[in-house]
C-alpha positions in Angstrom: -17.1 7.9 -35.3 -16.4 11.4 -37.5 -13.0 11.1 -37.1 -13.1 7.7 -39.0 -15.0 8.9 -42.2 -11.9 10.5 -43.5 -9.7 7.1 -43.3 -12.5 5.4 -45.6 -12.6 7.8 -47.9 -8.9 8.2 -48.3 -8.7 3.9 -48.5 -11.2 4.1 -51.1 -8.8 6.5 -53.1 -6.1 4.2 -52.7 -7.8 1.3 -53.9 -8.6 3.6 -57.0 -4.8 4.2 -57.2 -3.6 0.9 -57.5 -6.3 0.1 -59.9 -4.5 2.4 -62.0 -1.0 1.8 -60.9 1.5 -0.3 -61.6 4.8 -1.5 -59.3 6.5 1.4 -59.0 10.6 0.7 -60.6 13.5 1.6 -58.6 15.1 4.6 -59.6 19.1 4.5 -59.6 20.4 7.7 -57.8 23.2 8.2 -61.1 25.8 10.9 -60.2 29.4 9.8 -60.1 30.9 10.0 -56.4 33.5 13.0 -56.1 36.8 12.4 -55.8 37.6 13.8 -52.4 41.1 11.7 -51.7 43.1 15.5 -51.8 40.4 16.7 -49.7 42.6 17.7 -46.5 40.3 17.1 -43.3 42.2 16.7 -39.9 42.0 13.8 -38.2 39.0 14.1 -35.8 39.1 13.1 -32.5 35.6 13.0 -30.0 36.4 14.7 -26.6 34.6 12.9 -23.8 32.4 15.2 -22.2 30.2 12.7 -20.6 33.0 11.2 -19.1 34.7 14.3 -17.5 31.1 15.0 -16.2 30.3 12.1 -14.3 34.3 12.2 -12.9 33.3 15.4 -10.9 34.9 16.2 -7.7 31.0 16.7 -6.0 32.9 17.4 -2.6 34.3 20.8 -4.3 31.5 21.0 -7.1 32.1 24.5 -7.7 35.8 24.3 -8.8 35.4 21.1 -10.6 32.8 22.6 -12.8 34.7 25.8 -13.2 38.0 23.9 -14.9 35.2 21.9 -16.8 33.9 25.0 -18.1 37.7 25.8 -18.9 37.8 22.4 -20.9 34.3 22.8 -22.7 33.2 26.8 -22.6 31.2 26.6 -25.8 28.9 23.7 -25.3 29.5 23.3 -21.3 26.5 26.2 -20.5 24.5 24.8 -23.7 24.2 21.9 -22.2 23.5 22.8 -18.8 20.7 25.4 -19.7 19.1 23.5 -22.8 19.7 19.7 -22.7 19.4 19.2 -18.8 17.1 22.6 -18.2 19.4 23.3 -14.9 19.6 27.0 -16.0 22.4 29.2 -17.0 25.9 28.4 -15.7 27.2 30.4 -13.2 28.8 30.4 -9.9 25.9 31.7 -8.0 23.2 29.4 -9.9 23.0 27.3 -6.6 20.0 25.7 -8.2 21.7 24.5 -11.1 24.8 23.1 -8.5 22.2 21.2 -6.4 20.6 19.7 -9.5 23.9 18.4 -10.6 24.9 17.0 -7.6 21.8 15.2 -7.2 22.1 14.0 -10.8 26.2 13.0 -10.3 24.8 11.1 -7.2 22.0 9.4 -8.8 23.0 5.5 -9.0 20.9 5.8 -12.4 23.3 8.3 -13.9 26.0 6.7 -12.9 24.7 2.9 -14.3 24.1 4.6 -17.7 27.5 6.0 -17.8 28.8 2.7 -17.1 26.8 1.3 -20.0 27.9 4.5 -22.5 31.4 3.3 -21.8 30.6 -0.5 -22.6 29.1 0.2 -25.8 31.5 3.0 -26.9 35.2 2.0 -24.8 36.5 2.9 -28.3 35.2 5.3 -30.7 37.9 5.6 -33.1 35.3 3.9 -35.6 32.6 6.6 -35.3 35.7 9.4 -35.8 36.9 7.6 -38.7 33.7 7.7 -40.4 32.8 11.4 -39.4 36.2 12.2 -41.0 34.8 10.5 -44.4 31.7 12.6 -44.2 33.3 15.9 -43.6 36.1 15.1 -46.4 32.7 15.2 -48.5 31.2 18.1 -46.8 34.3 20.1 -47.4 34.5 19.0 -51.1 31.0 20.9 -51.8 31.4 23.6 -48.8 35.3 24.4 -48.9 35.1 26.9 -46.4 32.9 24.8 -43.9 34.7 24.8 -40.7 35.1 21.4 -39.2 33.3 21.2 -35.7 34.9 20.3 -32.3 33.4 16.8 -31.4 32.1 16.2 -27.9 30.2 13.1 -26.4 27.2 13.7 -23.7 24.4 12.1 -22.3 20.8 13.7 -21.8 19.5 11.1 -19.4 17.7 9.1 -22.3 15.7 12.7 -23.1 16.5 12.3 -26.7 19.6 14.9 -28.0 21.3 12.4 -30.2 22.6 15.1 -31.9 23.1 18.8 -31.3 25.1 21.4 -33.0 26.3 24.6 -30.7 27.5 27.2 -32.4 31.4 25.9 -33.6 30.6 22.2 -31.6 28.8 19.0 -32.8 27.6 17.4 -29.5 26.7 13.4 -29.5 24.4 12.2 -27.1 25.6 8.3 -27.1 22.5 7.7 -24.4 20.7 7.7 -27.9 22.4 4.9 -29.5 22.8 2.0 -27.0 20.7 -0.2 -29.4 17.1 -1.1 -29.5 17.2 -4.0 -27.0 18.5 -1.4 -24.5 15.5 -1.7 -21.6 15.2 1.8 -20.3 14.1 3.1 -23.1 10.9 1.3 -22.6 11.1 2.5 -19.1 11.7 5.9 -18.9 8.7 8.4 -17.3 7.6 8.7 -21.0 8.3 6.0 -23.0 9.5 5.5 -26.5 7.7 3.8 -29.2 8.7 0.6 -30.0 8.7 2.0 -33.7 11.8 4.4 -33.0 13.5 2.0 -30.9 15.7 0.2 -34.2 16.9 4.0 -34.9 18.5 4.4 -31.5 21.4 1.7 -32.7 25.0 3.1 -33.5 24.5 3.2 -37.2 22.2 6.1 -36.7 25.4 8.2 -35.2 26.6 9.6 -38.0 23.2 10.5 -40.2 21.9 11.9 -37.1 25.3 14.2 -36.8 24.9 15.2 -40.5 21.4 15.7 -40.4 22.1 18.7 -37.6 24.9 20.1 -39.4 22.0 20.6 -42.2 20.3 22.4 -40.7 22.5 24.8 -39.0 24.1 25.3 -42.1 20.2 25.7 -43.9 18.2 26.4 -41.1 14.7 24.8 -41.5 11.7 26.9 -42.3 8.9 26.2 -39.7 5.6 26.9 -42.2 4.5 26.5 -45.5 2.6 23.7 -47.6 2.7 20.1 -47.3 5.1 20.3 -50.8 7.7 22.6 -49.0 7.9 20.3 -46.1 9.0 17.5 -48.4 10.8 19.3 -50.8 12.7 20.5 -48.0 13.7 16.9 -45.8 14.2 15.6 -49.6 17.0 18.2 -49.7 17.9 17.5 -46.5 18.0 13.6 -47.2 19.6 14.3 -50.5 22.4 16.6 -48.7 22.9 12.8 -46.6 23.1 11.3 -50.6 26.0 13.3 -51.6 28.6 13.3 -47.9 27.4 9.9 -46.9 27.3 8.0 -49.9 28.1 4.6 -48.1 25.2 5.0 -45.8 22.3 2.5 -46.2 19.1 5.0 -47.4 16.9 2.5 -44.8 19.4 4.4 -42.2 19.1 7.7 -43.7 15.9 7.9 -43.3 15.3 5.7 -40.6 12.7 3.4 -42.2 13.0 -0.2 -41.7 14.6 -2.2 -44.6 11.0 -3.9 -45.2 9.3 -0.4 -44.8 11.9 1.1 -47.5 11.1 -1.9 -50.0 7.7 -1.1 -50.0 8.0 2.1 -50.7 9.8 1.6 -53.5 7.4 -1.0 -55.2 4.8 1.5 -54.3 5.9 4.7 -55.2 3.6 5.6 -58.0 0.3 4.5 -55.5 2.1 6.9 -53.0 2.4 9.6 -55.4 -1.3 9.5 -56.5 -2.7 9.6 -53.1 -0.9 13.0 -52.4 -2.9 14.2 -55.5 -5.9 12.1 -55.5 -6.3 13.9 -52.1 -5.4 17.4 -53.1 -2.4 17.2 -50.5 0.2 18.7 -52.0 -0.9 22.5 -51.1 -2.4 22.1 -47.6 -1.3 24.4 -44.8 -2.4 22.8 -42.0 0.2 21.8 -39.5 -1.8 19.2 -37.5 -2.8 17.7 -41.3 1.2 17.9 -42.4 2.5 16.1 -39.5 0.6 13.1 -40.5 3.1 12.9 -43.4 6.7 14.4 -42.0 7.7 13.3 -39.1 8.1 9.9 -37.5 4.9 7.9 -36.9 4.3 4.0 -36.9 2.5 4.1 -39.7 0.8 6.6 -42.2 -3.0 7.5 -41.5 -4.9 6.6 -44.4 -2.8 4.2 -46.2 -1.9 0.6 -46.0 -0.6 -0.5 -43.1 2.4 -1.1 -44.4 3.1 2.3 -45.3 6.0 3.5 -42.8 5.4 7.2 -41.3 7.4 10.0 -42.5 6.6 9.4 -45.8 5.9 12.4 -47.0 9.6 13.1 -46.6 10.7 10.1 -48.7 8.6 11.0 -51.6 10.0 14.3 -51.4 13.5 12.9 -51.6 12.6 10.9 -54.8 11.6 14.3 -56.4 14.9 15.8 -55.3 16.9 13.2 -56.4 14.7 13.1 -59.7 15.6 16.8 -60.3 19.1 16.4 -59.5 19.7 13.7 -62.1 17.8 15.4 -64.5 19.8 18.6 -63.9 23.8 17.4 -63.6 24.9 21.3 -64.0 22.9 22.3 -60.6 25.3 21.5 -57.9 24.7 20.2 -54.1 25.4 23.9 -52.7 22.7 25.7 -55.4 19.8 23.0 -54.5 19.9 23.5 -51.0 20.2 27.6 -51.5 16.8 26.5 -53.9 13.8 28.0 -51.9 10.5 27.8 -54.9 9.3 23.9 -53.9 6.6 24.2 -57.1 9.6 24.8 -59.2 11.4 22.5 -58.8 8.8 19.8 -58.6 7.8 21.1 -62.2 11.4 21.0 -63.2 11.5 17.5 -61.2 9.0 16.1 -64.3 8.2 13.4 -60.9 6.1 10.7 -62.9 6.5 7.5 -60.9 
C-alpha cells in the first residue's frame, strides 16, 4: 500500500491546480515556412534490402551472402551483428550462417515478407516525402549528406528506424498498421497503447527522429528539465523539416490525447512545479514522464505518457518564437536547459 501514497498526494495537487487554472489556449507555432523550392536534393530511391535477403540462394549461403555484402557493405554487418544479434559477419561465423538459414527457412519469416511486400509493393510515396524532408534538412544543414535508404525487417523486434553510419535503415515490420495480429502475438507482446504508432504515417518522423540524434547525439543523464528540453528540441527539429506532419504523429499521442493536452497545459505545467519535478535526477522517477507509457502516474487518466516531452516542446517552441534571430542549427547546439526555460518566459 506505500507505493500508492505518492499517487494521492500528487492527485490532491492536481486538484489544487485546476482550482487555480484555467483552459490552457492553444499556442500557434508562428515562424514562416522556408522556401526550400532551389534546395537541390536528389531524387531518393529505397534499396530493398529485405527483399534481396529473403531471395537468398540458402543451397550456396555463403556466396549469396558474400555478393549481398557487395550490394550492402555498410549496413549488411550492422544488421547482422546488432538488429538480428547473429554476430559479426564473416565467412567463418558458421554460427551466424546456421542462424540465417534457419531464419530464411522459417515459414514465419517468409509470411511476414510476403506481408512487407503487400503493404509496401510501391514505396515511391514514402521516397517522395523523405525527399521533402531532406530538401528542409539541407536548407538548415547545407552540408548534411543525404543517406543511402535501405528497407529491413527485424522480425517484429522493433528497429523502425536506424541510422548506420552514411545509411538510414527502415524496418517496414514496424509499420504494418495496428490491426496487424502478430504484434499482439509475438514472445513479448506490444502494448495495445503503441500499437496506432506502428501505422505507415509514423515512417517518416521515426526516420527523422534518428537522423536527430546522430546528428545531436542524446545525452543519457541529467534532470527531469534536460530530458524535456532536449525531446522538445528534438520534436521542434521534426517542427521545422516536417512541417506537413500532423504534431499527434510527431509525437505519437493520439489525436484525443494531444487535445487534452492542449486544453490542459497550464494544470500540466503546475504539477511539474507543484511537485518540485523539474530538477530531479532520478532515472526511475524521470521515465515516468519521457518515454512512452499508457498513461502518466499521478495525473488524470487522460493524461497520455510521454508527457514530459510535450511540455518540453511547448517551451521550445515558446522560445523560438520569442527569439526569431536564433536559428534551428544554434537551438539544437543549445546545451544550458535552465536558460533557455528562463529565456522561454513558459507561462501557460
Amino acid at each position: 500500500m506505500a507505493a500508492d501514497k505518492p499517487i494521492r498526494v500528487n492527485r490532491i495537487v492536481w486538484a489544487l491546480c485546476i482550482a487555480f487554472a484555467c483552459t490552457g489556449c492553444v499556442r500557434q507555432h508562428h515562424r514562416p515556412l522556408p522556401d526550400v523550392s532551389n534546395i537541390s536534393v536528389p531524387p531518393v530511391k529505397i534499396y530493398r534490402f529485405d527483399q534481396a535477403l529473403t531471395a537468398l540462394d540458402t543451397t550456396h549461403l555463403q556466396q549469396a551472402v558474400a555478393r549481398l555484402y557487395q550490394a550492402y557493405p555498410t549496413f549488411m554487418p550492422v544488421y547482422f551483428a546488432q538488429i538480428m544479434n547473429y554476430g559479426p559477419y564473416s565467412d567463418t561465423n558458421h554460427l551466424l550462417f546456421d542462424e540465417l538459414r534457419a531464419m530464411l527457412g522459417s515459414k514465419d519469416i517468409r509470411g511476414l515478407q510476403d506481408t512487407i511486400n503487400q503493404h509496401f509493393a510501391d514505396l515511391h510515396w514514402l521516397e517522395n516525402q523523405l525527399r521533402e524532408g531532406f530538401r528542409y534538412l539541407k536548407y538548415y544543414f547545407p552540408s548534411y549528406r543525404i543517406p543511402r535508404v535501405v528497407s529491413f525487417y527485424s522480425g517484429l523486434n522493433n528497429f523502425g528506424a536506424v541510422t548506420v553510419d552514411t545509411v538510414l535503415g527502415i524496418g517496414l515490420d514496424m509499420f504494418l498498421g495496428p490491426q496487424y495480429p502478430f504484434y499482439l502475438q509475438v514472445s513479448d507482446p506490444y502494448p495495445e497503447y503503441m500499437l496506432h504508432q506502428f501505422a505507415p504515417e509514423y515512417i517518416v518522423p521515426d526516420c527523422f527522429k534518428v537522423i536527430e540524434q546522430q546528428m545531436f547525439p542524446p545525452r543519457q543523464e541529467g534532470t527531469l528539465l534536460d530530458m524535456m528540453i532536449q525531446a522538445g528540441k528534438q520534436l521542434y527539429f521534426l517542427d521545422a523539416v516536417l512541417p506537413k506532419a500532423p504534431d499527434s504523429v510527431k509525437i505519437g499521442f493520439s489525436q484525443k490525447q494531444l487535445d487534452w493536452c492542449k486544453q490542459n497545459e497550464r494544470m500540466i505545467w503546475q504539477y511539474f512545479i507543484q511537485n518540485n519535478l523539474l530538477y530531479v535526477r532520478d532515472m526511475q522517477q524521470i521515465l515516468h514522464y519521457i518515454g512512452p507509457g499508457p498513461s502518466t502516474q499521478g495525473m488524470p487518466k487522460e493524461a497520455p505518457g510521454n508527457i514530459g516531452s510535450w511540455v518540453g516542446w511547448q517551451i521550445v517552441r515558446k522560445y523560438m518564437d520569442d527569439h526569431p534571430e536564433v536559428s534551428l542549427p544554434q537551438l539544437m547546439q543549445m546545451q544550458d536547459a535552465q536558460q533557455l526555460l528562463t529565456e522561454a518566459r513558459y507561462r501557460p
